[in-house]
N, C-alpha and C positions, 0 to 999 in steps of 0.2 A: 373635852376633858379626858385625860390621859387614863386607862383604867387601873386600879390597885396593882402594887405589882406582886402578887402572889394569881392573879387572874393570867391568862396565855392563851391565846389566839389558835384553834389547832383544827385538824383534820379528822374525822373519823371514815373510815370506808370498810366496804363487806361485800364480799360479793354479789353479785346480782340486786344490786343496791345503790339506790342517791347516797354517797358520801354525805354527812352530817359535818358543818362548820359551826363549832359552840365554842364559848368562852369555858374553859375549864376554873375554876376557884381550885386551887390547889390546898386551902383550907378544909374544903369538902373531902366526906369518908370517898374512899375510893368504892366502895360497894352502892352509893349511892349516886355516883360517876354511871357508874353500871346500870343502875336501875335508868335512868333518866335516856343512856341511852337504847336500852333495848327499849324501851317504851315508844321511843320516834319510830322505832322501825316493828314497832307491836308484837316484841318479841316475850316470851313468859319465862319465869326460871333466870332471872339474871345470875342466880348464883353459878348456873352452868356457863358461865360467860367470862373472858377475861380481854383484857387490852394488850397487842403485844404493838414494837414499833414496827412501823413497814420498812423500815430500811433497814441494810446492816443484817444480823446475826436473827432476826425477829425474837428480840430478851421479851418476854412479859416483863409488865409492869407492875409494881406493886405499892407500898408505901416507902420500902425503903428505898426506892430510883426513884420513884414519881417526880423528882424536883429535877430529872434532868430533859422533862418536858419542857420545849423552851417554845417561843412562838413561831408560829409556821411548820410545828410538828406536825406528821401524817401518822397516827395512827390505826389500828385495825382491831374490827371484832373480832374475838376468836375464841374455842373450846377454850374452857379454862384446864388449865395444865392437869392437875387428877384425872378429869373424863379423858383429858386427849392420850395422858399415860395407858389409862386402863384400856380405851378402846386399839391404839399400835401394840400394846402387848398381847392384844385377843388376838390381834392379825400375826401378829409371830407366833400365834402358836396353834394356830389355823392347819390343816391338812393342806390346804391350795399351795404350792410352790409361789404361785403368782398372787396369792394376798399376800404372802411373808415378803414377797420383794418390795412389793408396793408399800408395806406395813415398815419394813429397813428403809425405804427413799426418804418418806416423813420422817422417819425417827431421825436420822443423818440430824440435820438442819437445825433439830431441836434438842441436840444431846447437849449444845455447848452453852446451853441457858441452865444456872445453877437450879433455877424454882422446876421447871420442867424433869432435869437428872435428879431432884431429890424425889421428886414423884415416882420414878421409873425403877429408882434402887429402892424404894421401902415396898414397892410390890414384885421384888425378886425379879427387874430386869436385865442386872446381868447374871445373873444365871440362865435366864432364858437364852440370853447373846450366848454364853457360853455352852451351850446345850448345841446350840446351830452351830457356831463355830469347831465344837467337837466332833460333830456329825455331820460335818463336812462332805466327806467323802460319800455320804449317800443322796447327798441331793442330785437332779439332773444335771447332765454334764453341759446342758446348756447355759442353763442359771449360776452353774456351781463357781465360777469366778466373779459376777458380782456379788453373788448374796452375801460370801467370801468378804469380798473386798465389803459390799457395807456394815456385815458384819462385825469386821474388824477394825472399822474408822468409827463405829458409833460406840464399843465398848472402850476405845482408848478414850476418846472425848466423856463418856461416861467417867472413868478414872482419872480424868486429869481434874477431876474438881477437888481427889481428896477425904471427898465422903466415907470411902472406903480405901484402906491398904493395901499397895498392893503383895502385900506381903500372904494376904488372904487366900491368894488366887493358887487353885489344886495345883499337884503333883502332872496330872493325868491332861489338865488344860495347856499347860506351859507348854509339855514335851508332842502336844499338838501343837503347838504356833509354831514349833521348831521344825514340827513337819514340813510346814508349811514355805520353810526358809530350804529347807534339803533336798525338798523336790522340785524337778522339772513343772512347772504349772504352765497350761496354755496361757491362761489370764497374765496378763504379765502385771495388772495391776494389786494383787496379793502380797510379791513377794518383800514391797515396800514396806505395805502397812501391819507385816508380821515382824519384821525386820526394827521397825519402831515401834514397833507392843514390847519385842523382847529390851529394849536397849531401856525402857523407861521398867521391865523389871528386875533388870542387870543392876541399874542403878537408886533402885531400892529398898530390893531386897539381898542381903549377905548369900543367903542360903540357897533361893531361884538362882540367884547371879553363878551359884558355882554351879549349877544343872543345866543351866542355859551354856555355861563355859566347855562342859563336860559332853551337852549334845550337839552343838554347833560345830564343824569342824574349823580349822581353818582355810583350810583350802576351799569349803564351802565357798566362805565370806571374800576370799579372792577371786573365785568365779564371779561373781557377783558384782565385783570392783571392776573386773573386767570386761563387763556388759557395756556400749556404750549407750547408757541412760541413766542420764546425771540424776533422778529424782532414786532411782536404785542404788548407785555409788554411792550417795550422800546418806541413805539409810544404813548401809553396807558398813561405811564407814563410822556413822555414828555407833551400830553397834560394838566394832572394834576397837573404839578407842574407850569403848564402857567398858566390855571387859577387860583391857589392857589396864585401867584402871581399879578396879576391883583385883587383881592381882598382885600378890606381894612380892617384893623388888622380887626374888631370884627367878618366882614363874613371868614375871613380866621381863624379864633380862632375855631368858628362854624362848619365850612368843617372839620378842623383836626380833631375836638373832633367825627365828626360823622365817619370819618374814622378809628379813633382808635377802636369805639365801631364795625364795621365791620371787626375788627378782622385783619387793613391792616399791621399794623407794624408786628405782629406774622407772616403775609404772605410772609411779603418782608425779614422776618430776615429767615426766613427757605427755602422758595421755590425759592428766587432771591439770595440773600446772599451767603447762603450756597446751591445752587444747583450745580449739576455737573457738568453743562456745564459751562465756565467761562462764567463769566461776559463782556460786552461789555463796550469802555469807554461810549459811550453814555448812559446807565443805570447808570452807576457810577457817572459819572455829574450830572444825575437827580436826584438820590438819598442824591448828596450833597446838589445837592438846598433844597430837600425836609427836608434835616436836620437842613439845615440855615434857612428855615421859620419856624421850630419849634423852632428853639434856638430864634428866633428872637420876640415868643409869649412873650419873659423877659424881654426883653427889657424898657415897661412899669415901669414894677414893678424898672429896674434897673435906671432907670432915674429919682424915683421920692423918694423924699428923705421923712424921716418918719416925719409925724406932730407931734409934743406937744401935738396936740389939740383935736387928734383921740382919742376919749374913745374904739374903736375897738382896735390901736394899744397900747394903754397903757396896756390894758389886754393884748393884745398879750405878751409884755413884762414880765409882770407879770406873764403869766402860763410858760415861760422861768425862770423867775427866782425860783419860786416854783417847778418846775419840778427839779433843783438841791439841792434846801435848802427845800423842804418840813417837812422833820421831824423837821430839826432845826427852821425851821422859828414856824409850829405851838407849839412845845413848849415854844421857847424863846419869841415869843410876841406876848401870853396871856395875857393878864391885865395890857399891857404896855401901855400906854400915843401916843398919837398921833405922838409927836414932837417923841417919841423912837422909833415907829414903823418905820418913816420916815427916823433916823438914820440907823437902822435893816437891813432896805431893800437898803440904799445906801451903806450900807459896803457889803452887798450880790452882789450887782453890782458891784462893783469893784473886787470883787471874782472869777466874772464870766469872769473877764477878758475887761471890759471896761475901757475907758481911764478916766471918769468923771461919778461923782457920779449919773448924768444923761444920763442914756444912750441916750437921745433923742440926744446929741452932736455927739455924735460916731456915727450916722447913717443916720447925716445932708449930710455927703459925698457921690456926685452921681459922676460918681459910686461908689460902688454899689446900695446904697439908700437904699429902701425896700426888694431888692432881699436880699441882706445879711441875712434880720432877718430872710425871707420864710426859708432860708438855716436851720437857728439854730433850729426855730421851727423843722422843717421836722429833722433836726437830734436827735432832744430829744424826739420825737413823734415814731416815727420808731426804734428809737436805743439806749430805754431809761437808760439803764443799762451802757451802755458805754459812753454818755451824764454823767451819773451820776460820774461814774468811772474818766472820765476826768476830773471833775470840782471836787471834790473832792480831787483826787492825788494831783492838783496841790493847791490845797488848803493848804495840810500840807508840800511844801515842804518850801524852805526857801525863800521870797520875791523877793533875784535878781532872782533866778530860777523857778520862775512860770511860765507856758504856757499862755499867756492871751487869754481864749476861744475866747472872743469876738474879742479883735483886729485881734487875727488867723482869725476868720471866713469872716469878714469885707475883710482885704487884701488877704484870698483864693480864696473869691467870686472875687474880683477884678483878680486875674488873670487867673479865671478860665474863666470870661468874654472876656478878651485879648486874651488868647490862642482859642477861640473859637471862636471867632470874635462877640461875640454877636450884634445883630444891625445894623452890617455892610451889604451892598448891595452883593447882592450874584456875583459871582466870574462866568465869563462868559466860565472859562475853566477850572474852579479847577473839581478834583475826588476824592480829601481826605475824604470821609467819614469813619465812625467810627459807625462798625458793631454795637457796645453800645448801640447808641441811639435806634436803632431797637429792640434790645434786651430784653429789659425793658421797661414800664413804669418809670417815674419821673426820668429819665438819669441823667438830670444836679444834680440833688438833691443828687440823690446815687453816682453820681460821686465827690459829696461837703463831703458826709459823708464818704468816702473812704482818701481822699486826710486830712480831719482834725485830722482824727486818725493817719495816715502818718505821717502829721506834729508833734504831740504832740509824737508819739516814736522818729523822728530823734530828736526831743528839748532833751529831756529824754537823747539820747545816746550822745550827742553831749553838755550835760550840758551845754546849751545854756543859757543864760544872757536874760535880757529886754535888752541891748545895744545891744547885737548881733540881736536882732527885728530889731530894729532903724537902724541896719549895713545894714541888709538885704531886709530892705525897701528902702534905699538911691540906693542900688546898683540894677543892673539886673543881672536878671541870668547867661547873660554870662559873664558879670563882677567877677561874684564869681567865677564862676565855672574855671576863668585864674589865680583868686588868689590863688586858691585852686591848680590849676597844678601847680604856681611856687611855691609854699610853698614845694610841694610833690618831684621838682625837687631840690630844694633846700637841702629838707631830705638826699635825693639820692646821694648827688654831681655829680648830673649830670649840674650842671650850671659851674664847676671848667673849670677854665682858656684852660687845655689839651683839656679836653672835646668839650669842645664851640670848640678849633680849627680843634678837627677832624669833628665834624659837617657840618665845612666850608667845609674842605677838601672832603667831603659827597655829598654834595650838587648838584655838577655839573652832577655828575654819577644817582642819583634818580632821579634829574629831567627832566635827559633823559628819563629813566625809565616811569616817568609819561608821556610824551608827547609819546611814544610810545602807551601807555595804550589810550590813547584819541584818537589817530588816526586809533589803530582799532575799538574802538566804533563807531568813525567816518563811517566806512568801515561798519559794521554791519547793520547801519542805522537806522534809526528814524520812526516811524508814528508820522505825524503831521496833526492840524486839520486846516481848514480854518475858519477864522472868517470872519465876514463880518461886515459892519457898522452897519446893526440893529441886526441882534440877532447871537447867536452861530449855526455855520452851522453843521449840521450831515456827511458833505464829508469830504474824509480824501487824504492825498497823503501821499509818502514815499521819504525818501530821502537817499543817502548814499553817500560816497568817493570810486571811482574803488579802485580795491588793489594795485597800483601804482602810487594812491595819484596826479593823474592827474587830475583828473574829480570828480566832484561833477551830478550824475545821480539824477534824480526826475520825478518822474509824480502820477497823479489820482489813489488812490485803492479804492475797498469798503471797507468797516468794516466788521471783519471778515475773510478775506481770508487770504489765505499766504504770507508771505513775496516777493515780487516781484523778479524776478531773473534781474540782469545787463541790459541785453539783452532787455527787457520788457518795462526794463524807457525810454518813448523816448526824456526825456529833457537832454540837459547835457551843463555846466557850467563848463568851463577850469579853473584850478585854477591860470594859469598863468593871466589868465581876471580880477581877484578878484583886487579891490583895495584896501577896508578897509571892517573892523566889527564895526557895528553899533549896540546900545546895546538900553533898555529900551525908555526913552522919545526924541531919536535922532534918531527911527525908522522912515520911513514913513509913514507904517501901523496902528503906534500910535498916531503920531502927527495928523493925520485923527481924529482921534475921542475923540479928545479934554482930558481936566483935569480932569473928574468928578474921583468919590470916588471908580464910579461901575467901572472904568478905573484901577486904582492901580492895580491889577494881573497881567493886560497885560503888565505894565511898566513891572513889575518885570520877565517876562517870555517871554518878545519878542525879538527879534533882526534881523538884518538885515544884509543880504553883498552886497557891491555895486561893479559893474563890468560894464567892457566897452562893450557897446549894438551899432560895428559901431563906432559913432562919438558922441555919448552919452552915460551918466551915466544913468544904470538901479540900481534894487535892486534885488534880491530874499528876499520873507520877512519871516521870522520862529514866530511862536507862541512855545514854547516848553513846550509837557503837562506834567511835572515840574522842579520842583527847580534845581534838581538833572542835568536832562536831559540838563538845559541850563548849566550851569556850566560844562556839560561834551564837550557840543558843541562849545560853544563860544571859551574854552581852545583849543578845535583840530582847528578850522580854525584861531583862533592866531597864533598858532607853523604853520600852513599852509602859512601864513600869513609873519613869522618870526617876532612876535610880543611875547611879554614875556605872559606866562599866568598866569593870577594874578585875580583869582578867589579863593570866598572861599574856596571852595571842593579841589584847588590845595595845598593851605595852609593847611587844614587838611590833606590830603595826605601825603604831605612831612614830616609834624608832625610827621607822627605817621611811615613812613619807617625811619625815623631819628632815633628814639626812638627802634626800632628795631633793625637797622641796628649796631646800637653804642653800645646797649645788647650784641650784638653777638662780635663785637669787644672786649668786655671788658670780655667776658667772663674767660678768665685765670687770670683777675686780682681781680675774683672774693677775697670779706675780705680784700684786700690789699690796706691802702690809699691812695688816688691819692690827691700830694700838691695841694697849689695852685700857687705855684709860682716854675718854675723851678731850680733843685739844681744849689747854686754857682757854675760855672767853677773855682779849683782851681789854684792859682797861679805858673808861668812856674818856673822848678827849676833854683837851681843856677847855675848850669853847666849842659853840656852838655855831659859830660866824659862816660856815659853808654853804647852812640851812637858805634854801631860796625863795625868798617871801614873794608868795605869788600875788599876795595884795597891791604890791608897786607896781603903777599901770606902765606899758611900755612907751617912749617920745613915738 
């Protein structure tokens, strides 16, 4: 007989001790869990006693996790969190060098359990941390770089739960961790964990943020970058891109340019980019932020649309139009009349490919506004010959088939902007950067002047029309690019009546095929990161499906190591528990942190499964670091699920094994047409007299 299922099968162990294996009733008070087991081990005072799990992070346990006991858990006896507070903080505040270190090793391990941190803050533990942290410099200079270092990883794990602000945190402590950033240290392990104390109070606090800005130098945090040790760089740089953030555009304009001139983008494109050790995701995030605050310098320019009234910009236009018509303009108007000249230069503008004899119309539109015209300049300035070459070409060919430079350049810039996100709040977990930007100077610019000449050959091969402009401005790109596959399946006859049905007849068989493809990716498993309500956390866990699609395993990695082995994870989540998949803004992780703009990523890359926790609904919540990965995930715990999956990535998939699979089908029929309508069945004969009656024996 099977036992209740609120009962669980578990482990208990203690040192110097038989391990106890009892059935737990998860009905029962947890204090009397307690009592029953100090009593096997005839122990007094249960209430000095508490359960934490052996694996993993050792969380005590309480009533409100207790349900994530599941069977075959190993748990342990231990101080209950108040004694164990009060006894590490007696040892930090010990005269012995070597009890406070030993008193910092425990604390470490147990800061990042919330029932534990709340014990430790309500008897003034960090201030204690903060006391040693300050006085630093007078400890022995043997100790003085761990104590240091643990010092400064159990007070940050102490503040990441939230308890406290760190808005809180003195004048007198800060402009110490800065210290800590400015000075040569033996320890090389400090200058990380000061380096990401300050970056989480950059990011905030408004007010620390501008004394961190004020005492940091730059050139510091360039030294810094410069060291080769990626766990330094990566801290180095998360600070830098917090302040660069916390700064308003013209001091952030300021920073960059002073950075460019120290030579940082040639650093970060040769020594971090392309170095041999890979790259970590947390560098790669910060390197995307760091490219969305430079894309973000256009912004300006992209939101404000060109004046009439500017004598700067009227010139500007003009050394654009001269820059293509110079020979012809200085011959033909010489000694022409004002009203001619005015004619001259309005028929050169529309030459150039604007929609009205005033360009100032065509560049009223924000976006792009002023960035557009930066573009044209910078392409006829840099690339004069092929500026000339294009306005020209298309000068002599025939009117429907001109390239219009200008409206090109106008709707380039516009979705050069789009695909880049220009403007937009940077993305709390994106890593898409684009070695590019690092690469070069004036990126968007050379990437404007790449993309124009692009356009003006597909026009050219593709004898493109001004209607086909106006088609191709109404629609999106994936809009074309579906009329353009039926057009091409249409070519093909692959849209014929046969066709279409062995497609159906297809279907069932791939997209088993796919759902198998999902569920071992499932199995391979995920790093994923934790976010948190105020900023992007640098901790990561792993997740995966056992290989018999039972279990959904998970727990805590660092960044960097190896993939976890099965064995390793100590969480695990039945899949028979699962009730549903929860996607984007129906998560709970998201519904948390409201609508804003800086929100939109996480819509697009979160989800959630909810499972029975007991007598309540829980969640496990995913952030997935991208597009791809959610799409692979959301599909496998569908089919887990037995829910269809109906995901993009599942639609291009089956697309394109359809397309494949129907190739190889058809291949004998290769040259041969396929109807579209199956041949008449002809009509039965008149008689039946051919029939061989096999009854008539033979002479």
């Amino acid at each position: 007989m099977a036992p209740p299922r609120n009962v669980v099968k578990i482990a208990i162990k203690m040192r110097d001790a038989i391990p106890q294996l009892i059935q737990l009733d998860q009905a029962k008070p947890l204090a009397a869990v307690l009592k029953e087991v100090c009593d096997a081990w005839s122990l007094t005072h249960s209430e000095r006693y508490a359960l934490q799990f052996a694996d993993g992070h050792r969380r005590y346990i309480t009533e409100n996790n207790r349900a994530e006991i599941k069977n075959g858990s190993i748990l342990c006896l231990s101080t209950a969190p108040d004694l164990e507070a009060e006894q590490l903080l007696g040892g930090l505040q010990s005269n012995s060098p070597e009890g406070r270190r030993e008193a910092l090793r425990r604390l470490v391990p147990l800061a990042s359990d919330m029932i534990f941190a709340r014990e430790v803050i309500s008897r003034n533990g960090l201030q204690i941390l903060g006391t040693i942290i300050e006085d630093g410099d007078e400890c022995p200079p043997s100790s003085l770089g761990e104590v240091l270092a643990l010092s400064l990883r159990a007070f940050s794990e102490l503040m990441e739960h939230g308890v406290v602000s760190w808005e809180t945190l003195s004048i007198p402590f800060v402009r110490k961790v800065v210290c800590y950033v400015n000075m040569n240290l033996m320890d090389a392990s400090v200058p990380p964990l000061a380096l990401g104390l300050l970056e989480s109070v950059t990011l905030s606090s408004p007010a620390l943020g501008q004394l961190v800005k004020s005492e940091v130098p730059l050139d510091r945090l360039l030294v810094h970058l410069q060291v080769m040790n990626q766990q330094l760089q990566t801290k180095a740089m998360a600070l830098l891109t917090a302040l660069l953030q916390g700064a308003s555009p013209v001091e952030r304009k300021h920073m960059l340019d002073y950075l460019w001139q120290r030579n940082l983008r040639q650093f970060i494109y040769k020594n971090i980019i392309h170095s041999a050790a890979p790259m970590g995701d947390e560098m790669a995030h910060h390197l995307y932020v760091l490219q969305a605050l430079m894309l973000g310098l256009l912004e300006p320019r992209m939101r404000t649309p060109l004046d009439p009234y500017s004598q700067e910009q009227r010139e500007q236009l003009q050394v654009l139009r001269q820059a293509a018509f110079e020979v012809e303009g200085e011959s033909s108007g010489a000694g022409l009349s004002a009203d001619r000249r005015r004619s001259l230069c309005a028929r050169e503008f529309r030459k150039l490919g604007f929609s009205n004899s005033n360009p100032a119309q065509d560049l009223e539109r924000v976006p792009p506004g002023l960035l557009a015209l930066d573009n044209m300049l910078y392409f006829s300035r840099n690339a004069p010959s092929a500026y000339s070459r294009f306005v020209l070409e298309n000068s002599s060919r025939e009117d429907k088939h001109e390239c219009p430079f200008a409206r090109g350049s106008i709707q380039l810039t516009v979705l050069l902007c789009e695909l880049l996100r220009v403007g937009e709040p940077c993305s709390e977990t994106a890593q898409d950067f684009s070695p590019m930007f690092f690469g070069q100077d004036q990126s968007f610019h050379e990437l404007f002047c790449v993309g124009i000449q692009l356009l003006n050959k597909t026009w050219k091969e593709m004898r493109a029309t001004q209607e086909d402009f106006d088609k191709v401005n109404a629609l999106t790109y994936g809009e074309v690019l579906r009329l353009r596959q039926t057009e091409r399946l249409h070519q093909e006859g692959t849209l014929a009546p046969p066709i279409l049905e062995l497609r159906e007849k297809l279907k069932p068989e791939l997209m088993g095929l796919i759902r198998q493809q999902r569920l071992l990716r499932l199995c391979e498993g995920t790093l994923f990161r934790k976010i948190s309500s105020r900023r992007r956390q640098d901790k990561l866990w792993f997740c995966c499906l056992s290989p018999n699609h039972k279990l959904l395993q998970y727990g805590d990695m660092e960044e960097g190591a190896s993939p976890p082995t099965l064995e390793s994870l100590p969480e695990q989540l039945p899949v028979a528990d699962m009730r549903a998949l929860l996607t984007g803004k129906d998560c709970p992780h998201v519904r948390e942190k409201g609508s804003g703009k800086q929100n939109k990523d996480l819509y697009e890359l979160a989800f959630s499964i909810s499972y029975d926790r007991g007598e309540e609904e829980a969640y496990l919540n995913f952030i997935a670091p991208s597009k791809r990965e959610f799409y692979l995930w959301t599909d496998g715990l569908s089919a887990l699920l037995g829910s269809p999956m109906g995901s993009e990535q599942t639609r291009l998939d089956l697309e394109q094994l359809l397309t494949m699979e129907t190739k190889l089908r058809l291949l004998e029929l290769e040259n041969v047409p396929i109807p579209e309508r199956p041949p008449p069945v002809p009509p039965p004969p008149t008689n039946f007299n051919f029939c061989y009656d096999c009854s008539i024996a033979e002479p």
